[in-house]
N, C-alpha and C positions, 0 to 999 in steps of 0.2 A: 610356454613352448614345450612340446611332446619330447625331449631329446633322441629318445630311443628310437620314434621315426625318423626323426632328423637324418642320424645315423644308418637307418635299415636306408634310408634313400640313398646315401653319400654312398655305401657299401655297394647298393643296386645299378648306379649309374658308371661305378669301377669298373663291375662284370660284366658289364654290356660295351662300354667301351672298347674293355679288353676285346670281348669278341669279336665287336665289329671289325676293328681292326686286324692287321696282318696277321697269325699266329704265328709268335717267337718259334724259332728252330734252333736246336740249343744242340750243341759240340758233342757230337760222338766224344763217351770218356772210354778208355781203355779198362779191359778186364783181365786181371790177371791167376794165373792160379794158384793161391795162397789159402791154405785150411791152415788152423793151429786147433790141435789139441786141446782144451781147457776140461781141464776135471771129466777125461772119459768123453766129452763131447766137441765132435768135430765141428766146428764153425768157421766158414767160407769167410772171407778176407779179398774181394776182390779187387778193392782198390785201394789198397795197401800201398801201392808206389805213390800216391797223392799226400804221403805222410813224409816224403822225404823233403829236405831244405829248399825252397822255391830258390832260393840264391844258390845253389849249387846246383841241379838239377836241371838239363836243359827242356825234358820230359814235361816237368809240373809247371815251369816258366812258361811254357807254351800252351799249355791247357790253361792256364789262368789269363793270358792274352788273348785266346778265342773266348773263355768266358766272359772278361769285361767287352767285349766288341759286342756282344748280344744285350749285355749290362745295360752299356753308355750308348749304345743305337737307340734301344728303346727309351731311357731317360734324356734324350734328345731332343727325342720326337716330341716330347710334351710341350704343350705351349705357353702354361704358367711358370716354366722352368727356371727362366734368364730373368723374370720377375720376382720370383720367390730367390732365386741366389744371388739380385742386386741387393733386397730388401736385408736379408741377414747378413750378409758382408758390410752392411752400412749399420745394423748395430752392435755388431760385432768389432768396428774399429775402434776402438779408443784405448787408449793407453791405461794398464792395470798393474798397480806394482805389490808386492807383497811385505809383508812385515818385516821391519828394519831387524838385524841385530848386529853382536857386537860382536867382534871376537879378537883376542890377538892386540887390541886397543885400535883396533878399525873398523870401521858400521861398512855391513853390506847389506844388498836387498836387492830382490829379483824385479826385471821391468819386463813388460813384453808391451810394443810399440801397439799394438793395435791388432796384424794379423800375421805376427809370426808365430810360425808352427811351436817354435822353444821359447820360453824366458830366459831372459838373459842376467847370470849375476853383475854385479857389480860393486864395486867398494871405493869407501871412501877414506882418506887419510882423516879428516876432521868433517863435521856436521856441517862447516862453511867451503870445503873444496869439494872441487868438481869432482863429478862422478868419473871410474875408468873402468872397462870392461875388464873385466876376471876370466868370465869364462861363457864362452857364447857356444851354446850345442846345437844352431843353426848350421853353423858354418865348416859340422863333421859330417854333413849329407846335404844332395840338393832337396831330396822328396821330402826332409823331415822327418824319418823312420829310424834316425839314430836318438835318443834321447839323453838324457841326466840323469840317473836315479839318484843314489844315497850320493852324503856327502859328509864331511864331517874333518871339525879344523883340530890341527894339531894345539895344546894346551898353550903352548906361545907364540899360538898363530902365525908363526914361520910356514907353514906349510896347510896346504887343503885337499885330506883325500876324497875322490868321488869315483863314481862310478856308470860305467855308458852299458845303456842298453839298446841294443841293436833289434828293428822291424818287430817289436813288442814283446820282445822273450825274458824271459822273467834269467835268464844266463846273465852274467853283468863283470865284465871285465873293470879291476881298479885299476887305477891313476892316481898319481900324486904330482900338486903341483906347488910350484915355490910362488907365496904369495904377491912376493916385492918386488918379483921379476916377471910371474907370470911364466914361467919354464917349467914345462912338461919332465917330470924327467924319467928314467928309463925304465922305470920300478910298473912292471905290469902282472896282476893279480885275474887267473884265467878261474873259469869252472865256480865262479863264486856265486850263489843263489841264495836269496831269506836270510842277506848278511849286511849289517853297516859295517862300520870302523870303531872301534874303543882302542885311543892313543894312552897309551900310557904317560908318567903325567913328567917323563924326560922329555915328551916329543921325539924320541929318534926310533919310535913306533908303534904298531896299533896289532891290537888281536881281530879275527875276522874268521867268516866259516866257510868252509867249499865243499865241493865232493869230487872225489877224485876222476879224473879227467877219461871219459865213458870212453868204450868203441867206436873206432871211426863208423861215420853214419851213425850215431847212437843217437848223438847228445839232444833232440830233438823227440826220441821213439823211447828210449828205456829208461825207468823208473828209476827215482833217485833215492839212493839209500845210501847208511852209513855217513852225513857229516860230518866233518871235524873240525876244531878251533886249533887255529894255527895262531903263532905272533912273525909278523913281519915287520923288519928292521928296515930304516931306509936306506936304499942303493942296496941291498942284496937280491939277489935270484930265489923266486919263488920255490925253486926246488932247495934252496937254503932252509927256508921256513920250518920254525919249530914246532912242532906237535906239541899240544897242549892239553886236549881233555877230547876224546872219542868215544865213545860206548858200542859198540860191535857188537853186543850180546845185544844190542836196541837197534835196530837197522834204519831202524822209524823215524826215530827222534829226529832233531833236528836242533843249533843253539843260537841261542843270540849272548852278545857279551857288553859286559858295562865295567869301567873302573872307576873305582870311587872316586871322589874331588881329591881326596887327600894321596891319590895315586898307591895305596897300599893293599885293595884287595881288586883281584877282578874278578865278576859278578857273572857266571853264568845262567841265563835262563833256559830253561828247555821246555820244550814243546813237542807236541804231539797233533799231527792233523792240525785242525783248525779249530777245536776247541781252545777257550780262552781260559784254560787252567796248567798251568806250569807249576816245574819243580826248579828248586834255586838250590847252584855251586855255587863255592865261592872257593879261593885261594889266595893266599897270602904271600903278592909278591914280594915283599923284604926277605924271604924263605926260599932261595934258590931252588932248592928240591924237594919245599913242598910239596905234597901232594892236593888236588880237589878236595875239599869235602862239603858233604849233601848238607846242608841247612832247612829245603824241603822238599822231600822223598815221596810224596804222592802227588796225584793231581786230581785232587780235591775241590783245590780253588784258582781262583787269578792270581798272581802275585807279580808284583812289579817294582825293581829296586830304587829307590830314590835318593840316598845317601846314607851316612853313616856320620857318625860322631866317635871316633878311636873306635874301640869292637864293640861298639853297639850299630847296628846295619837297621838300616829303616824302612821297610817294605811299605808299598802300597797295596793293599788285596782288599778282598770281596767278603771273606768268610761270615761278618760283622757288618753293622750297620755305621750304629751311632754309640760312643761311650766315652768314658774319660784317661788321662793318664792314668797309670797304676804301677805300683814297685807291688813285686811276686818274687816269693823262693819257691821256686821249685828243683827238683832235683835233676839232675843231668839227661835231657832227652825227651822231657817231660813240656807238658804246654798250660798255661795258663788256663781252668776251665772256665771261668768265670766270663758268661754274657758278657758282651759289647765294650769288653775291655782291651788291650792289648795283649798279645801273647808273648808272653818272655820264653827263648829257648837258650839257657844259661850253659857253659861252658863249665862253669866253677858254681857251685850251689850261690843261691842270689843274683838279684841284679836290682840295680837303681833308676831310678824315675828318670827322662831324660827327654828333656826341651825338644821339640821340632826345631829344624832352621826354619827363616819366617819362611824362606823360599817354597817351605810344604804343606804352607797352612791351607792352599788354593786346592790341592789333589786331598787334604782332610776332610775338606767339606763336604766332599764324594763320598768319597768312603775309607773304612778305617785303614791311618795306617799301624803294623805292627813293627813294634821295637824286640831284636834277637839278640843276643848278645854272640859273638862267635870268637 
C-alpha cells in the first residue's frame, strides 16, 4: 500500500471538507499599544493583555470563552465525533495502580479508577488491611486543573509534604499533612518552583527552594531569578523560614536539596538551564554555623548524590564509563586522573576503598559512581 498517497488523500479530503463547509469566523482579539524596547530595537507587543492570569482577568476569561464556542461548534459538527470519544473512553477505563512503597512502616500506592482526571493515594496499615484514602487531588477542583506535584514523607512517616499545582503552572504551593489523621495543617509554602522537600532526619523539617514572591501581576510574565534554599520547621510561618544557601552573584542557577540517610549532611545540587550537568554543596548539619562548601565547582558533568558512608559521599555521574573500585592519595583539591576509576577528592591527603550499599549497585550499572571524601 502507497502510504504517502494514502495520506496526500486523507490531507485532500480535510481541505475540501473544510471549504465546503461554513467558513469558521473567529472572535475579533483586541490590540493594544505596547512597544518594548529590546537592545535598541522597538518591537510591537499587541497582545500583551492575553498574557495575564485567565483566572483573574475578566478580559482573557472572555476571549477564551468566544474562542472555544468557535472551538467546540466546529468539533461538534463532526460526525465521527461521539464514535471516536465512546471508543477511547471505553479503553481508557480501567483501573491503573502505580508502584507500592513503603514509608513510616506503611505501604502506599496510587490508584485511579478508570477515568479520573487525578490518582489517588492511598495507604495501608498492613499488606492484609484495607486500603484508605490519604489524599485525593480530585476532590480540590471540579475541572481537574488542580493537580499533585512533588511529594515526600517525613523520615518517621508521621507526616507527608506535597505539593498542588494549580491550571498547569509549574508555581506549586506546599502542604503538610499528618499521616494518622489525614489533617491538613496550617504550614503553607508559596512561590516554590523546581523544588521537592529534603526532611531532615528529626522529621520536625525539610529544606526546599522558592523565589521570592514577584510583583503583583508578575508571577505569570517576569523571569525568575535568584533561588534560595530555605529550611522549614513544622507549624512555623513561612516568613519564619531560614535562609540557607543563595548565590546572587548567579541569578540563573537554580537548587535542588538531598540529606543523607544518616541525616548529617545536606546535599545541594545546582543547576543551570536545562542542561544535565550540575555543581554539588554540601553542609554539615551537626555544625550549626557551618558554612556550604563546593565539592564540585564546575559543570562539566551530571552529578547526582546517592548516599554517603561517614565523610565519604557517593555520587552518581557521567564523566566515566565502566571501572573498578580504587584507593588514591591525592593531595587536597586534587582528582583522581586515572581512566574509568573513581575520583577521590580527599579533605585530608588519602582516602580508603569503600563498599557501595547494595541499594547502589542498580544506578552502577549505568554509570560510574564516584566516592569524595568531604
Amino acid at each position: 500500500m502507497n502510504y504517502a498517497r494514502l495520506g496526500c488523500a486523507v490531507v485532500l479530503f480535510a481541505v475540501v471538507a473544510v471549504e465546503a463547509g461554513e467558513k469558521l469566523k473567529y472572535p475579533t482579539t483586541r490590540q493594544v499599544d505596547q512597544i518594548d524596547n529590546l537592545h535598541g530595537v522597538d518591537v510591537r507587543d499587541p497582545y500583551r493583555w492575553l498574557e495575564e492570569d485567565v483566572r483573574e482577568s475578566r478580559d482573557v476569561a472572555g476571549w477564551v470563552e468566544e474562542q472555544n464556542k468557535v472551538t467546540f461548534g466546529y468539533l461538534a459538527a463532526i460526525p465521527q465525533r461521539d464514535a471516536i470519544k465512546k471508543r477511547l473512553t471505553e479503553l481508557w477505563n480501567y483501573e491503573k495502580y502505580g508502584t507500592p512503597f513503603k514509608a513510616g512502616g506503611l505501604y502506599f500506592y496510587f490508584k485511579n479508577d478508570g477515568l479520573q482526571n487525578q490518582s489517588v493515594l492511598y495507604k495501608l496499615e498492613s499488606l492484609d488491611s484495607e486500603p484508605v484514602v490519604l489524599i485525593d487531588p480530585n476532590s480540590w477542583s471540579k475541572d481537574g486543573t488542580v493537580a499533585l506535584g512533588g511529594m515526600s514523607f517525613s523520615p518517621d512517616g508521621r507526616y507527608v509534604a506535597y505539593s498542588v499545582a494549580e491550571a498547569g503552572s509549574d508555581w506549586n504551593t506546599w502542604r503538610i499533612l499528618e499521616v494518622s489523621s489525614g489533617r491538613v495543617l496550617g504550614d503553607e509554602l508559596k512561590w516554590v518552583k523546581f523544588s521537592g522537600a529534603a526532611w531532615t532526619a528529626d522529621s520536625k523539617g525539610f529544606f526546599y527552594s522558592r523565589y521570592d514572591e514577584p510583583p503583583a501581576g508578575a508571577a505569570f510574565q517576569k523571569t525568575n531569578l535568584n533561588q534560595k534554599v530555605y529550611y522549614h520547621r513544622i507549624g512555623a510561618l513561612q516568613s519564619d523560614d531560614v535562609l540557607v544557601y543563595q548565590r546572587p552573584d548567579e541569578p540563573t542557577w537554580g537548587f535542588g536539596c538531598d540529606v543523607s540517610e544518616d541525616g548529617k549532611y545536606l546535599v545541594i545540587q545546582i543547576w543551570k538551564g536545562t542542561d544535565h550537568k550540575y555543581q554539588i554543596v554540601y553542609k554539615d548539619l551537626t555544625e550549626p554555623y557551618g558554612m556550604p562548601v563546593g565539592l564540585i565547582t564546575n559543570f562539566d558533568h551530571e552529578y547526582r548524590f546517592l548516599g554517603n558512608e561517614g565523610s565519604v559521599s557517593i555520587l552518581f555521574g557521567t564523566p566515566f564509563a565502566h571501572g573498578q573500585d580504587t584507593d588514591c592519595k591525592m593531595p587536597e583539591g586534587h582528582f583522581c586522573p586515572s581512566f574509568g576509576q573513581f575520583i577521590c577528592h580527599v579533605s585530608v591527603p588519602g582516602c580508603q576503598k569503600s563498599k557501595l550499599p547494595t541499594r547502589m549497585t542498580n544506578q552502577r550499572r549505568r554509570s560510574r559512581p564516584r566516592i569524595f571524601m568531604v
